[in-house]
N, C-alpha and C positions, 0 to 999 in steps of 0.2 A: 522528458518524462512521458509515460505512456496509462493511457486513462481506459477506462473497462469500455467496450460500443456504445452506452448509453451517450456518453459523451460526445460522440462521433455522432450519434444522431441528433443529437440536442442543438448543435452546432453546425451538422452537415459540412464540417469535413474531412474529407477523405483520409489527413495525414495527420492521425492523431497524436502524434509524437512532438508536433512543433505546435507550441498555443502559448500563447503570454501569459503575463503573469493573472491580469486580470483575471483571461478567461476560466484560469486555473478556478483561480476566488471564487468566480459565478458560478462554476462548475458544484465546490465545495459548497457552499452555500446553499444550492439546489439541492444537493445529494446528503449532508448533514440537517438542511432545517436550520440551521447556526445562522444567526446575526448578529452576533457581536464581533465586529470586525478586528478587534485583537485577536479573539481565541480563531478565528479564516488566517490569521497572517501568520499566529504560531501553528498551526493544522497545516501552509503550507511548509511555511519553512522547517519546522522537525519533524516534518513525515514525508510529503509529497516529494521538496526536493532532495531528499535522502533516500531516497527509492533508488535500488539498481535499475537502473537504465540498457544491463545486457543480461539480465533473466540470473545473475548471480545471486546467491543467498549465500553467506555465511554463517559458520556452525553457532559464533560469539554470539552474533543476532537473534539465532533461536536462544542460546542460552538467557539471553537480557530480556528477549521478549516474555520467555515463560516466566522467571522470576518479577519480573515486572507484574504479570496477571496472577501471578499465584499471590502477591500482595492483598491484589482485591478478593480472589479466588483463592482459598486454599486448595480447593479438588485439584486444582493445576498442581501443585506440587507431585503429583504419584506419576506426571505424564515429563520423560525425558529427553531432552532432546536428538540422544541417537533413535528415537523411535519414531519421530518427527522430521527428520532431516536424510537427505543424502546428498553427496558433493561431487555425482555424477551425474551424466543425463542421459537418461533412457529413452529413444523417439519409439512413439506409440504411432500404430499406423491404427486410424481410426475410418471404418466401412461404414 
C-alpha cells in the first residue's frame, strides 16, 4: 500500500510502501480524526487495502465510485465517467 508523504513524515520512513497493519490504523486515525476502532478496521480493509498498488484505475471504479456519491450528491450525476477517466499513461515532464 502506498500512503501520501505526510505519512512518510509522521513516521520517518523512508519506504512507504511497507508499514503494518497497525501503523496503517494510526496513520487513519491521525488523518480521519476517527476513533471508533471498527469504522479504522472497515476504512482499512474496504479502502486502503483495495487500493491499486501499481497506479492502475479501472473504468468499473470510476463508474461505482460516481454512482456511489451521486447517491449522497445528485450534481454527480451530470459528471461521467469517460470525462474523468483514461486507461493510458501520459508522462509529464515537470520544470
Amino acid at each position: 500500500m502506498t500512503f501520501a508523504p505526510s505519512f512518510r513524515a509522521s513516521t520517518g520512513r523512508s519506504n512507504i510502501c511497507r508499514v503494518t497493519r497497525s501503523e496503517a490504523i494510526a496513520f487513519l486515525k491521525k488523518y480521519t480524526r476517527q476513533e471508533d476502532e471498527k469504522i479504522l478496521d472497515l476504512l482499512f480493509e474496504n479502502s486502503t487495502m483495495k487500493t491499486s498498488t501499481d497506479g492502475v484505475i479501472k473504468e468499473q471504479w470510476v463508474v461505482d465510485a460516481l454512482a456511489m456519491t451521486a447517491k449522497m450528491s445528485p450534481e454527480y450525476n451530470q459528471f461521467k465517467p469517460n470525462d474523468l477517466f483514461v486507461d493510458q499513461f501520459f508522462p509529464v515532464t515537470v520544470n
